[in-house]
C-alpha positions in Angstrom: 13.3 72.3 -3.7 14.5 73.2 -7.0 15.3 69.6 -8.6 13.3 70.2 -11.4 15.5 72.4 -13.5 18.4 70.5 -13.2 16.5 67.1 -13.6 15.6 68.8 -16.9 18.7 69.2 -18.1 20.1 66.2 -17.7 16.8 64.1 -19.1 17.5 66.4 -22.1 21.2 65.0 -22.6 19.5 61.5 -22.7 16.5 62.3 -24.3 17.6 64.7 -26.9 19.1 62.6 -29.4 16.7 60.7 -31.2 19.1 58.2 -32.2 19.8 56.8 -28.8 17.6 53.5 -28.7 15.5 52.8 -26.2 17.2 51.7 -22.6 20.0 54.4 -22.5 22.5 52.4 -24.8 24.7 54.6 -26.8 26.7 54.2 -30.1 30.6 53.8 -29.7 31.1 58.2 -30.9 28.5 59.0 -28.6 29.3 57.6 -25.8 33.3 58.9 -26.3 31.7 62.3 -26.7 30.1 61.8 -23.4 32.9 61.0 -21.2 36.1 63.0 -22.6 38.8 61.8 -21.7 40.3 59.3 -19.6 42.1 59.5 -15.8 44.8 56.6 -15.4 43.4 54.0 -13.2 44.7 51.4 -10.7 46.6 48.3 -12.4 43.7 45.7 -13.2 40.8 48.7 -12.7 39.7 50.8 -15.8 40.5 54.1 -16.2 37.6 56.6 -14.4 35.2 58.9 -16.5 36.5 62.1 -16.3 33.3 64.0 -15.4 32.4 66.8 -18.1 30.1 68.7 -16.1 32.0 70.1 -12.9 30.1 68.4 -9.9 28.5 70.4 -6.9 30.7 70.5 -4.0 30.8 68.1 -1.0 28.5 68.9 1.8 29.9 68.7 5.6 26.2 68.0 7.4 22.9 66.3 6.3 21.4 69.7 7.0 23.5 71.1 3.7 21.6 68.4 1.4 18.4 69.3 -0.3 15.8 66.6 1.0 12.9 66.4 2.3 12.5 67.5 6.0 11.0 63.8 7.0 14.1 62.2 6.0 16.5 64.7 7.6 13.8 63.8 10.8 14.3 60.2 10.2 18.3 60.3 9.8 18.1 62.2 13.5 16.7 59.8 15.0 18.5 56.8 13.6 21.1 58.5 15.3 23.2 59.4 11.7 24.6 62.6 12.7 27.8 63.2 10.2 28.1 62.2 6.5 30.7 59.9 5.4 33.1 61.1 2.5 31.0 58.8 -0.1 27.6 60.2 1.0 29.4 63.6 1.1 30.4 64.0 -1.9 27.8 62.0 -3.8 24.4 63.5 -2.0 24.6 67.0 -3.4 24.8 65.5 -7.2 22.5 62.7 -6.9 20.1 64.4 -5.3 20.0 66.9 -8.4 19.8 64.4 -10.9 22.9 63.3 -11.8 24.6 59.9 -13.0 26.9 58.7 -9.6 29.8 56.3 -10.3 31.0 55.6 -6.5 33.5 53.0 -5.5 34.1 52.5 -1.8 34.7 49.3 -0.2 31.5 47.9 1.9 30.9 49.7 5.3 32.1 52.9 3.7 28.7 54.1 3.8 27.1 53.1 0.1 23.8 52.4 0.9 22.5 55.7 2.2 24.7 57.6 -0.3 22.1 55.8 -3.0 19.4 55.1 -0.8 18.5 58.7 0.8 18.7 59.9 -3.2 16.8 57.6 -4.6 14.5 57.9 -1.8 14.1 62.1 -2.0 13.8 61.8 -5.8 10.6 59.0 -5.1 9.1 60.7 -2.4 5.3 62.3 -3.4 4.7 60.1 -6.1 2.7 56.9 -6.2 3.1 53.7 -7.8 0.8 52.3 -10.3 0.2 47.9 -9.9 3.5 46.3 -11.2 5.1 49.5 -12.1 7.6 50.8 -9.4 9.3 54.1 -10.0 13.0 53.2 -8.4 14.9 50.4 -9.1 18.1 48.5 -6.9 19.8 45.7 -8.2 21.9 43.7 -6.2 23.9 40.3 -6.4 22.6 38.4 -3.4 19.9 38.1 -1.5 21.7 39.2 1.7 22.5 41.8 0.4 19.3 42.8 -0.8 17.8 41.8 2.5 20.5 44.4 4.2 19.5 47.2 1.4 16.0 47.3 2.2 16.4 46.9 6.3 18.8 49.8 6.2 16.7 52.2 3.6 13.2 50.6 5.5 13.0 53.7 8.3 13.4 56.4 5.6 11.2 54.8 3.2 8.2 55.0 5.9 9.0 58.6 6.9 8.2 59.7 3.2 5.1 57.2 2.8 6.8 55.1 0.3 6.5 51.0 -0.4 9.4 48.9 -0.1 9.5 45.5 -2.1 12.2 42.8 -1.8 12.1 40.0 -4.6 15.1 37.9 -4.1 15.5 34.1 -5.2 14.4 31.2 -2.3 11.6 33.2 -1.2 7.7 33.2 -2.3 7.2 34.4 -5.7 3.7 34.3 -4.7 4.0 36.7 -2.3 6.8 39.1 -4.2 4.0 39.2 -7.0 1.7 40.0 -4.1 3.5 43.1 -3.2 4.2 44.4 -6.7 0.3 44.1 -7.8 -0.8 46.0 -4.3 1.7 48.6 -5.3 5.7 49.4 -4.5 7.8 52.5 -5.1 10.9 50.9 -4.4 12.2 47.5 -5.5 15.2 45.8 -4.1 15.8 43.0 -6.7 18.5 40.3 -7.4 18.4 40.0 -11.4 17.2 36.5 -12.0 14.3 36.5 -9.5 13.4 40.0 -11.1 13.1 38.9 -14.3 11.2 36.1 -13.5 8.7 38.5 -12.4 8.7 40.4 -15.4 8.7 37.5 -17.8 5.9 36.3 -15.6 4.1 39.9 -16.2 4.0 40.9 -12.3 6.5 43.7 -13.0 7.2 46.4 -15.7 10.5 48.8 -15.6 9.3 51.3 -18.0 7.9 53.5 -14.7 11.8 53.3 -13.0 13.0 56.9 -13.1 16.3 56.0 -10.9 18.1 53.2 -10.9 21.1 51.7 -8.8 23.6 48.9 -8.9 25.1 47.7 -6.1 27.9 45.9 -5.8 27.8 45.9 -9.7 31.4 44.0 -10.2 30.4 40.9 -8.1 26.6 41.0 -10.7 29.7 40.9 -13.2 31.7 38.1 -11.5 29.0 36.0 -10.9 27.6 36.2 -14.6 24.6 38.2 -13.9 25.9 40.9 -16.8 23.1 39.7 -19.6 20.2 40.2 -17.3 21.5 43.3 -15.9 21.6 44.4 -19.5 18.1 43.5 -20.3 16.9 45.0 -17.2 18.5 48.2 -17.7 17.0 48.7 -21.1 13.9 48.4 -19.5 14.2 51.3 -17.7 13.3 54.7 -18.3 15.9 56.2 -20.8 15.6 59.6 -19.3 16.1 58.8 -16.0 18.9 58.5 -13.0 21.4 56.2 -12.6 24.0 55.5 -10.2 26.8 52.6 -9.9 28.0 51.3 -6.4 30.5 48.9 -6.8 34.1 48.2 -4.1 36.2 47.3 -7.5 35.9 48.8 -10.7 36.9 45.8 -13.3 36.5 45.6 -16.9 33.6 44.2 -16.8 32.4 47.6 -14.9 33.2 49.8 -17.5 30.9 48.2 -19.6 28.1 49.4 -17.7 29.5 52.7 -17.2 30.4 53.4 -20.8 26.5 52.4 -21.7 24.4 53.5 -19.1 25.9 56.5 -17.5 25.6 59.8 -18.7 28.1 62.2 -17.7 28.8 60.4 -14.5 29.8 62.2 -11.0 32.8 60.3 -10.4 33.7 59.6 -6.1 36.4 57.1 -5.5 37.0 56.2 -1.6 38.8 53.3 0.2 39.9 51.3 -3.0 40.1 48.6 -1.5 39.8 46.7 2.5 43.7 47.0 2.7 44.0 51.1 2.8 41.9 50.9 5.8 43.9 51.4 8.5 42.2 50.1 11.3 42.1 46.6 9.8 45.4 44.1 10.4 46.1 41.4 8.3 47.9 38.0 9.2 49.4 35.0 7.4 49.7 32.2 9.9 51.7 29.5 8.6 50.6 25.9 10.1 51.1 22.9 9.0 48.9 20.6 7.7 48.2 18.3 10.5 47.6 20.9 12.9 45.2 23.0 10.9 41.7 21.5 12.2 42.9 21.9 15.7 44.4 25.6 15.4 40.9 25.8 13.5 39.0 24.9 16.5 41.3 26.9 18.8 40.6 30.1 17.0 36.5 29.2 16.9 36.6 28.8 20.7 37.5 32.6 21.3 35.7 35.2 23.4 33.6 37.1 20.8 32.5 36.2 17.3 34.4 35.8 14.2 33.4 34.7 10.4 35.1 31.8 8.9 35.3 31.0 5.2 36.1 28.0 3.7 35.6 26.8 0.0 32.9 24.5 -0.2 29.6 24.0 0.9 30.3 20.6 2.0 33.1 21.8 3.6 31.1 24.4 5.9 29.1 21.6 6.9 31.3 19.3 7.8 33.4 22.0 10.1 30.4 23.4 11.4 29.5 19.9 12.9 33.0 19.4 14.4 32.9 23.1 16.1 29.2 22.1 17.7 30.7 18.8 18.7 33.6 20.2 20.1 31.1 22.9 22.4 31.4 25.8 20.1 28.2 27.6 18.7 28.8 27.6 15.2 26.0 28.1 12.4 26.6 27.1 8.6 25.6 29.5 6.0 25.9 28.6 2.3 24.0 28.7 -1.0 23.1 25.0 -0.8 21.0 27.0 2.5 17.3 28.4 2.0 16.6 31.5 2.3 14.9 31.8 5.7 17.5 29.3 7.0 20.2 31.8 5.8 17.8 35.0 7.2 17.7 33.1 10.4 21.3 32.1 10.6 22.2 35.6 10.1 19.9 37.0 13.1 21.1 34.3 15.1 24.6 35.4 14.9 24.2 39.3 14.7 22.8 38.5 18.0 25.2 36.7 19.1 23.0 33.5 19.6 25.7 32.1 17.9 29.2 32.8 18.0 31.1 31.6 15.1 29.8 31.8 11.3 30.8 28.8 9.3 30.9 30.4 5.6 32.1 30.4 1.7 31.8 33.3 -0.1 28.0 33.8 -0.2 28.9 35.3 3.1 31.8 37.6 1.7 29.6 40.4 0.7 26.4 41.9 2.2 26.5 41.1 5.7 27.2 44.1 7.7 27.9 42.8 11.7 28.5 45.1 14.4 31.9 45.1 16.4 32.8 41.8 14.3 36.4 42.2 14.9 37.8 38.7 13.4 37.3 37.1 9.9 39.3 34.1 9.2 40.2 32.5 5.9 40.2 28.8 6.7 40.7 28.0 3.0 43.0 30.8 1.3 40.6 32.6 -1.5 41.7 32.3 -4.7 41.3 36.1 -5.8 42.2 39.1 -4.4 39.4 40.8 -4.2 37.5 37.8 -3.0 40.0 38.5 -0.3 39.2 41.7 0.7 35.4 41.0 0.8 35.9 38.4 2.5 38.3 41.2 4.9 35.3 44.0 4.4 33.3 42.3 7.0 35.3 43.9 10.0 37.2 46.9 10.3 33.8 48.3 9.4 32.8 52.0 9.5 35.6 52.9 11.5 36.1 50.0 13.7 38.9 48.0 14.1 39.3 44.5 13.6 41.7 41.7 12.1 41.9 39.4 8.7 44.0 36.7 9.8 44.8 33.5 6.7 45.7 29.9 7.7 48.3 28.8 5.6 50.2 25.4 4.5 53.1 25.2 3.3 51.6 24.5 0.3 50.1 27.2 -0.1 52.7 30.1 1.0 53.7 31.2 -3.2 49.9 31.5 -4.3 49.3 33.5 -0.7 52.1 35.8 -1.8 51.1 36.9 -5.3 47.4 37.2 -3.8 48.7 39.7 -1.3 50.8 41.5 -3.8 47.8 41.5 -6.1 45.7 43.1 -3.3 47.8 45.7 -2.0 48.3 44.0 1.8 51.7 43.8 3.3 50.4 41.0 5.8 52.3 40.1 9.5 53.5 36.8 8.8 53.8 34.2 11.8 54.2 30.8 12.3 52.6 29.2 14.9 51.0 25.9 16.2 47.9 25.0 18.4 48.0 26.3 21.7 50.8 28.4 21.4 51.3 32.3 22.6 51.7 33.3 19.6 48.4 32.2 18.0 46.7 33.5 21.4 48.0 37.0 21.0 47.0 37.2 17.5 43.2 35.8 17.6 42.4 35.0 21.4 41.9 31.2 20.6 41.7 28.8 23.4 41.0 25.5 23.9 37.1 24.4 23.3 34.9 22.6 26.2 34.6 19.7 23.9 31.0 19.5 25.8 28.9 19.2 22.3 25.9 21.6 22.2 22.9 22.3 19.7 21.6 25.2 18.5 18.1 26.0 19.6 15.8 29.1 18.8 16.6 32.0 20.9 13.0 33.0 22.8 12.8 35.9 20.5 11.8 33.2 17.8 9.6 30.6 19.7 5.7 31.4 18.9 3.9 32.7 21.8 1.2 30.3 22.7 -2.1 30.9 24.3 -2.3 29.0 28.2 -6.2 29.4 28.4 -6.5 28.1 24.8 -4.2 25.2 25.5 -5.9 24.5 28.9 -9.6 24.4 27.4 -8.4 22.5 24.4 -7.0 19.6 26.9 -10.6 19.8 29.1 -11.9 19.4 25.6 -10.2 16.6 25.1 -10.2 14.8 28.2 -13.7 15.8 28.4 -15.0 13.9 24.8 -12.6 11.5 24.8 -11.6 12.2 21.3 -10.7 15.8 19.1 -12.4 17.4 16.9 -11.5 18.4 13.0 -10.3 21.4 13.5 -8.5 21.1 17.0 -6.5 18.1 15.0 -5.9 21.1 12.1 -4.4 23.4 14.8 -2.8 21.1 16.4 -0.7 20.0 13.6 -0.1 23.7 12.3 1.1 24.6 15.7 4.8 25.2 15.3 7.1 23.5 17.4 8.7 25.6 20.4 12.2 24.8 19.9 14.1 25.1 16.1 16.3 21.8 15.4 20.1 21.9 15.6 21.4 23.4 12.1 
């Protein structure tokens, strides 16, 4: 491989000026300098870097790309034959060192176009205690959680160490992991620098760094720890920017972080993607719960947002009651409740995901080919997050918004804001219409609870259990330690949610 050179030459661009303070950030002159001028961008989306440096060209196979052999192995047998247009285009550059600024909405391939980078620039080195050498920030923990499942194979083929340290977990154990040693962390920022501040973690190893999903770190106000984090970093090394929407709040990062950025723009947003159809219905008021329920009794599985935790709950009680299996997942959730609720219904274990927005990025579902907006969003691009979750990677699949009355003027400007031209319909519980569109049908109204799938029930030992009981029965009483595992057994059967 011949990465060297060209990683050279770029280090030397960051590296060269003495001036440049430590963490990448750049005065006002130099970072004009570095970008040159400006392309016209979409209304409410910043104009792109125009890249100075001509980029290599797109590649049309995996073969084309300069990795290593064991990830090329590792991509064959995950089955990933053909590039998608983001890793296409991105791959050659990144893989030579360069700064990526890639928007494409989620399921247009993102992860891999960062992760199969970042992992060929890692591979053969080793990470020192606390000192990992590539860096992913993320905004949630699903999403961090779906980062390091999907980079996890091609990690192991080139013998490097994955870390997740996400919020509602362990710290303990996070700690743990970064002590025995990790060439990779997958980090939300708040839990991350925790772990710094804590001194389990130092950034000053990370030679290649990646945001993903940077406008929703942004929206959610995580911009002054992503800033501190990414002066941590190594100032002569890689970065690249993921992100489905490109805000102001974006080009703040690019205009201080990026050097010089390949710029790759692809599906700007859920509506260009033609395999997805959206729908208004317009109910009324009264019938909403019903044409609610209706909808969650369908063949198949479908995502539902509302607004509010409380909400979620409170829907997600009716649906069970009413014989649909429906799980709740919201922040006010713990993290291996929300892990499990996920499995559960990727599964399909259960059938009907009872959401708010935590859900509306991250969560990548196979053949999901209904969302539904119970409550309206109130943004447009929480809108087409909450859309991004079917239609996925070529699929197809429907967006359909419940609507009162109400609520018809603010749906309009949202879908004028987003780009959508929505089929509008009005229709009522139990009507054709409503059928058609979403395959509702009336529920059992038989209630039912959810209860661990076998693939989560602990496998207990017969001959143990049988000689604990003759032990029992035998003495007449139990011992210390057959009371210990006794109570630490876990039960067989998990609780309704």
């Amino acid at each position: 491989m011949n990465r060297t050179r060209t990683n050279d030459r770029f280090a030397r661009t960051r590296a060269g000026n003495p001036s440049t303070p430590q963490g990448g950030s750049r005065t006002g002159s130099q970072r004009r300098s570095g970008h040159g001028s400006r392309q016209s961008g979409p209304q409410g989306e910043f104009a792109l870097p125009k890249t100075v440096t001509p980029a290599l060209p797109a590649v049309e196979a995996f073969a084309q790309l300069d990795m290593p052999a064991q990830l090329l192995s590792a991509l064959g047998h995950e089955g990933v034959t053909v590039p998608f247009p983001i890793q296409a285009a991105t791959l050659p550059n990144s893989l030579a060192g360069r700064d990526v600024l890639g928007r494409g909405r989620t399921g247009s391939g993102k992860t891999l176009a960062f992760g199969l980078a970042l992992l060929a620039r890692t591979a053969g080195r080793r990470a020192e205690a606390r000192q990992p050498l590539a860096l992913v920030l993320v905004p949630t923990r699903e999403l961090a959680q779906q980062v390091t499942d999907a980079l996890t194979p091609y990690a192991r083929s080139v013998r490097l160490r994955l870390a997740t340290v996400v919020g509602g977990m362990s710290i303990g154990k996070q700690a743990g992991a970064l002590r025995t040693g990790a060439e990779v962390v997958v980090a939300t920022p708040g839990r991350l620098k925790d772990l710094i501040d804590r001194g389990d973690c130092r950034l000053d190893q990370v030679a290649v760094t990646v945001l993903d999903e940077a406008d929703q770190m942004t929206d959610l106000g995580f911009m002054p720890q992503v800033t501190e984090l990414l002066d941590q970093v190594r100032r002569d090394g890689q970065r690249m920017l993921f992100s489905a929407t490109l805000d102001r709040n974006v080009d703040r990062l690019v205009r201080r972080y990026l050097t010089d950025p390949v710029v790759h723009s692809v599906d700007p947003s859920a509506g260009a993607v033609t395999t997805m159809e959206h729908h208004v219905l317009h109910v009324h008021g009264a019938d909403k719960h019903r044409t609610t329920t209706e909808i969650a009794a369908r063949d198949g599985r479908v995502i539902m947002f509302l607004d509010t935790k409380h909400a979620v709950d409170r829907l997600t009680e009716h649906l069970l009651n009413s014989g649909v299996r429906a799980a709740a997942l919201h922040g006010g959730k713990s993290q291996p409740q929300r892990t499990r609720t996920l499995s559960r219904f990727k599964s399909g274990h259960v059938t009907v995901l009872v959401a708010t927005n935590v859900a509306a990025r991250g969560i990548h579902v196979d053949n999901l080919d209904l969302v539904v907006n119970v409550d309206p969003p109130t943004d447009h691009k929480d809108y087409l997050h909450r859309g991004g979750r079917t239609a996925r990677a070529g699929e197809s699949g429907s967006v359909v918004t419940l609507v009162t009355p109400n609520q018809r003027r603010e749906m309009s400007r949202l879908m004028t804001a987003a780009g959508i031209t929505p089929r509008t319909t009005q229709v009522r519980s139990g009507e054709a219409e409503l059928i058609r569109i979403t395959g509702a049908q009336a529920p059992s109204g038989i209630p039912v609870t959810i209860t661990a799938p076998a693939s989560e029930r602990p496998r207990r030992s017969t001959s143990a259990t049988s000689r604990g009981r003759r032990g029992r029965a035998g003495r007449g009483r139990t011992t210390g330690d057959e009371a210990r595992r006794t109570a630490q057994r876990p039960p067989t059967v998990t609780p309704a949610l």
